[in-house]
C-alpha positions in Angstrom: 6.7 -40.0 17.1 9.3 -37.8 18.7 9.2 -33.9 17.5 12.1 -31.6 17.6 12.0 -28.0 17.2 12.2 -28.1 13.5 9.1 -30.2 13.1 6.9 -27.1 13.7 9.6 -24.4 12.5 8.3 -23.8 8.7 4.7 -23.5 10.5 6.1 -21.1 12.8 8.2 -19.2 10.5 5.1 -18.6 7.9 2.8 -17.3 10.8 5.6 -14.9 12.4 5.8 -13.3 9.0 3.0 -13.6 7.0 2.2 -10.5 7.1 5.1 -8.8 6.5 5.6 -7.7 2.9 9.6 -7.6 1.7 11.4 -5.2 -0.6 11.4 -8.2 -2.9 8.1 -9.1 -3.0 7.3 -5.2 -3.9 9.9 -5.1 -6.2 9.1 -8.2 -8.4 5.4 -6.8 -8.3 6.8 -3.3 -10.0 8.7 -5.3 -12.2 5.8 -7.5 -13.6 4.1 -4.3 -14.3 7.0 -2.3 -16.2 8.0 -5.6 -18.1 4.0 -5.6 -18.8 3.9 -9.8 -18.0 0.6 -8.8 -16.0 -1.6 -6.9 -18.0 -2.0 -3.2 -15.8 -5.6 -2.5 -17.0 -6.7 -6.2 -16.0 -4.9 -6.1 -13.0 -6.9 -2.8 -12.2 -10.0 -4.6 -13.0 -9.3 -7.9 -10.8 -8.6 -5.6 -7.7 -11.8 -3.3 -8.1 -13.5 -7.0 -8.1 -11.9 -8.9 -5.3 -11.7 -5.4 -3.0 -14.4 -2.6 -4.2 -14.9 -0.8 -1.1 -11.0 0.3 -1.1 -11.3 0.5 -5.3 -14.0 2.9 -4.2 -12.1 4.6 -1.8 -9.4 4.9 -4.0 -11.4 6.8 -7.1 -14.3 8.4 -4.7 -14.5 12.1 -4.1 -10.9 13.2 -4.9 -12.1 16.3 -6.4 -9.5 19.7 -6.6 -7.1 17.1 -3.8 -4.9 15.2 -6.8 -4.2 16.6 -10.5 -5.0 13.9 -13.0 -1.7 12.8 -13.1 -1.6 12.3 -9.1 -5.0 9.7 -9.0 -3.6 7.8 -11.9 -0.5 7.3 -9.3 -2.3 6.7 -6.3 -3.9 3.8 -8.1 -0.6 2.1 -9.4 0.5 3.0 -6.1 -2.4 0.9 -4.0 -2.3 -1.7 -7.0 1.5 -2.4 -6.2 0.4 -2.5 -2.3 -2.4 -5.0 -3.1 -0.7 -7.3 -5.4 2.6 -7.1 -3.2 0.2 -8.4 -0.3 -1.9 -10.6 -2.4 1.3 -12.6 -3.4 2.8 -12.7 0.0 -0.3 -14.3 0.9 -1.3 -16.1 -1.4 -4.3 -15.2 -4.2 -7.5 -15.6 -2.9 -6.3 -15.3 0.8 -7.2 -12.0 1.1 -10.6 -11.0 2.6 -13.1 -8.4 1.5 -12.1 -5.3 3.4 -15.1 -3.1 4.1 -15.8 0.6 4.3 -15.9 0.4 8.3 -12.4 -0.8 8.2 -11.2 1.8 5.5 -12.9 4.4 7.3 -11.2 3.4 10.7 -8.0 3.2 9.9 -7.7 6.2 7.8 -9.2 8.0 10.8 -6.4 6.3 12.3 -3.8 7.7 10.5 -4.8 11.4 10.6 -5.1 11.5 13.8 -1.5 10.2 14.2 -0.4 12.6 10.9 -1.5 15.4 13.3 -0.1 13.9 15.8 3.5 14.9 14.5 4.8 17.8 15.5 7.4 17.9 12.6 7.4 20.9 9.9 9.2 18.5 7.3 7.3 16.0 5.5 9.2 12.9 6.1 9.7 13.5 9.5 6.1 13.7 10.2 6.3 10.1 8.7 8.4 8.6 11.4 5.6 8.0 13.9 4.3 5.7 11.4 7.1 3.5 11.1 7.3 3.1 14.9 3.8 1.7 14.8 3.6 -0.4 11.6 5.0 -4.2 11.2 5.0 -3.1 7.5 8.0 -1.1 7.1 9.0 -2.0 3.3 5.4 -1.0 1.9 5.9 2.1 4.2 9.4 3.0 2.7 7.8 2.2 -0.7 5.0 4.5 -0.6 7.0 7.2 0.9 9.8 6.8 -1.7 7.3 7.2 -4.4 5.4 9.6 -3.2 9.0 12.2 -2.4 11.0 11.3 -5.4 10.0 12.4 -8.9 7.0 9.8 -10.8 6.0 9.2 -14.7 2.7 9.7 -16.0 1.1 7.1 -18.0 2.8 9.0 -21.2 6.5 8.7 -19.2 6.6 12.2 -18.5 8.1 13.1 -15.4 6.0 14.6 -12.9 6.6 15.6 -8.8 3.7 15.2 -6.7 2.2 18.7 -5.0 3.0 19.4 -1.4 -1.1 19.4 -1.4 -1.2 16.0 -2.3 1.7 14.5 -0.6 0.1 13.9 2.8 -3.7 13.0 1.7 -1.6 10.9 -1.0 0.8 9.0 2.1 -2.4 8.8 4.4 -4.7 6.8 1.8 -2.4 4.5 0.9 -1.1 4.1 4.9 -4.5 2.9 5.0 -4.7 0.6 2.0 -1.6 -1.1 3.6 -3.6 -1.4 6.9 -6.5 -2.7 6.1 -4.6 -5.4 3.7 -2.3 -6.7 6.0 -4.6 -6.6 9.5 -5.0 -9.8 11.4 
């Protein structure tokens, strides 16, 4: 049997990116849930299932750091990140992530949040794209998170300055400890 390159590129080409989540992938993910073809509240309950030490994470002692308003968005937030992953990968592929992990990588991330030596927001956010592969969840969550966000009743709402950066570190973390080898 004689190979050529292309026998092994579509092996090759799935490894080198597997892990990498496109603007595409996130985007039909948002758009299954504001067309409602996947049902939100059964989505929520598949992920706090299949991963319930970051569900746990996600929901645990939030107290006085998020209004109302700002958890319900974290959790559409990580939901998007999960599902966005979960289809890049393929359901079912992706393994139980445990607290150790979570609590790792979020240690992780502060220390390279206070790390920056930027006063503006998004500027302390560029040391995180310069050591991430996962650029497009990154720009996601920081898009979301700066620009103006709807409440479950569709009301417009802007995340506090308080919230911002626990908000951004959390779901830096969700994104890690989905997409680690």
């Amino acid at each position: 049997m004689k190979l050529s390159h292309t026998t092994f590129a579509p092996t090759l080409f799935t490894l080198h990116f597997y892990h990498m989540i496109t603007e595409a992938t996130i985007d039909k993910v948002l758009e299954k849930f504001e067309s409602q073809a996947v049902d939100y509240e059964e989505a929520v309950r598949a992920f706090a299932n299949r991963q319930p030490a970051i569900f746990s994470y996600l929901i645990g002692d939030n107290e006085g750091t998020f209004s109302q308003d700002e958890e319900d968005f974290l959790l559409y937030l990580a939901l998007t990140i999960y599902t966005a992953v979960e289809d890049a990968k393929g359901e079912g592929e992706l393994e139980g992530v445990g607290e150790e992990d979570i609590t790792e990588a979020e240690e992780a991330n502060w220390s390279l949040m206070e790390s920056s030596k930027a006063t503006d927001f998004q500027k302390r956010l560029d040391i995180f794209y310069e050591t991430s592969p996962e650029e497009e969840l990154m720009a996601f969550v920081e898009d979301a998170i700066t620009g103006e966000a709807k409440n479950e009743e569709g009301e417009a709402f802007t995340l506090t300055p308080e919230g911002r950066e626990p908000m951004f570190v959390m779901l830096k973390t969700v994104i890690d400890v989905l997409t680690r080898e």
